[in-house]
C-alpha positions in Angstrom: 21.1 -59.5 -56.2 22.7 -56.2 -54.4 20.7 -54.6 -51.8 21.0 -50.6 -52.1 21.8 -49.0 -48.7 19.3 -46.3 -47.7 22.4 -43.9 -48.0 22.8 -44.7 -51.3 19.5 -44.5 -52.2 19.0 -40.9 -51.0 22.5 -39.8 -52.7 21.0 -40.7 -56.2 17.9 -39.1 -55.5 19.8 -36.1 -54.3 22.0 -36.2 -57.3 18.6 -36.6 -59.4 17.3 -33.4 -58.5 20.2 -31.3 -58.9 20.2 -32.0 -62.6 16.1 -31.5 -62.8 16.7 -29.0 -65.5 16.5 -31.2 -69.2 17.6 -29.6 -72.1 16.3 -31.4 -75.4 18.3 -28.7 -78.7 19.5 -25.7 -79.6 18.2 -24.4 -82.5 19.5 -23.2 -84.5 22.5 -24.9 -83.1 24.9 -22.2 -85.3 25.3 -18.7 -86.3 27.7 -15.8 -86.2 27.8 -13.0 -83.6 24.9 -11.4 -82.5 22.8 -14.6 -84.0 19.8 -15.5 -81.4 20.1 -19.1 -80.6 16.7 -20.7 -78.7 17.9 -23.7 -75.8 14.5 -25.9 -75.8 13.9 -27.8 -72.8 12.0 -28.4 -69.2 12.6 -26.2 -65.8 14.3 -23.2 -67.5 12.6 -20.4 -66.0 14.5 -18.0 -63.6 13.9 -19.6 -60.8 15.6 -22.6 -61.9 18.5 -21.3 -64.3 20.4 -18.4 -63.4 22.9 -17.7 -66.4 23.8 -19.2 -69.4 27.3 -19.5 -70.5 29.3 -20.4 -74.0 32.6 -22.4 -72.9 35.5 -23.3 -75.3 36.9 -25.3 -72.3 39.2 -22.3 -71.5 36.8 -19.3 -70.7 33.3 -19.1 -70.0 31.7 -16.6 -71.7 28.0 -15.4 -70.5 25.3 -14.4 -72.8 22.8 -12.2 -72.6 19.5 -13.7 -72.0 16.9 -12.3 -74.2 13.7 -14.0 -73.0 13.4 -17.4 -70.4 10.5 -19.2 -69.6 9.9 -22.7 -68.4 10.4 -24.4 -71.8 12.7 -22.1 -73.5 15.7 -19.6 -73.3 16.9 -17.6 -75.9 20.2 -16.1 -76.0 22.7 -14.3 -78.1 25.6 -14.8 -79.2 28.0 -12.6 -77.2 30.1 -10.0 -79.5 33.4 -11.2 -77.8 32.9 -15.2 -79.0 35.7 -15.6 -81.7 34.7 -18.5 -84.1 34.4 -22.4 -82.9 33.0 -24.5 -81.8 31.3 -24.4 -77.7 29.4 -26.2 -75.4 26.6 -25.0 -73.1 27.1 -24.5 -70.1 24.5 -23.2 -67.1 24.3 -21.7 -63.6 21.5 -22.7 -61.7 19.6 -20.2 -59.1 19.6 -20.7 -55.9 21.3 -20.5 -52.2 23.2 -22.9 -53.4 24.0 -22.7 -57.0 25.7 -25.3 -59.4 27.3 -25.1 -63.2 26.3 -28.0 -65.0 27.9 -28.5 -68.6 25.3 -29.8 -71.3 26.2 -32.2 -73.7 25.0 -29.3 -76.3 27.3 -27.2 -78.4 26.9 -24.0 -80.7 29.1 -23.4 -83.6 29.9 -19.4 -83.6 30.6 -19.3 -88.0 32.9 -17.2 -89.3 31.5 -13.5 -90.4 31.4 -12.6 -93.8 33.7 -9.8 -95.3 32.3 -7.9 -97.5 34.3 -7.8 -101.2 35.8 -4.8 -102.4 35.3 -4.6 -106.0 37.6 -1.9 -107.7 36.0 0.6 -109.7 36.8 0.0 -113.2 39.1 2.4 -114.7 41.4 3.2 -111.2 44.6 2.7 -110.8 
């Protein structure tokens, strides 16, 4: 059996507490712009999470935070998000801040257009 070297030891516990913050869903986990999306979770609250952010892997997008507390946040969805699919992505708070990507992701639908219907008897 392997010892663990005390260095090692406080490393993981170190590494442990950076990622305190526990995200359990998103519900709903899709909608179209301007949708409010709800992140469900422990250690949200300000003091813990500083920003929120919608990444397609390219660009980071932040949202606006709508209301945070220890359990939830709830977010919209940003009017610049083009449709796809995007994964969560936070900013904790701090004097030392960290962005951790979640293993959560959004799906930003397409918005619907409305239908012209021609007025019968135009040309």
């Amino acid at each position: 059996m392997r010892k663990i070297s005390p260095r090692c030891l406080l490393l993981l516990i170190f590494v442990a507490s950076l990622h305190a913050q526990m995200l359990d869903a998103v519900r709903p986990d899709s909608g179209k712009v301007g949708s409010v999306l709800r992140i469900h979770g422990t250690d949200l609250s300000k003091v813990k999470i500083d920003s929120v952010y919608l990444s397609d892997q390219t660009l980071d997008m932040m949202v606006k935070v709508l209301n945070q507390t220890d359990n939830f946040i709830e977010f919209r969805i940003p009017p610049s998000v083009k449709p796809g699919k995007f994964q969560l992505v936070i900013k904790t708070a701090g004097k030392e801040p960290h962005i951790l990507e979640q293993p959560f992701y959004i799906k930003v639908e397409e918005p619907k257009e409305p239908v012209e219907v021609a007025a019968a008897g135009s040309k």
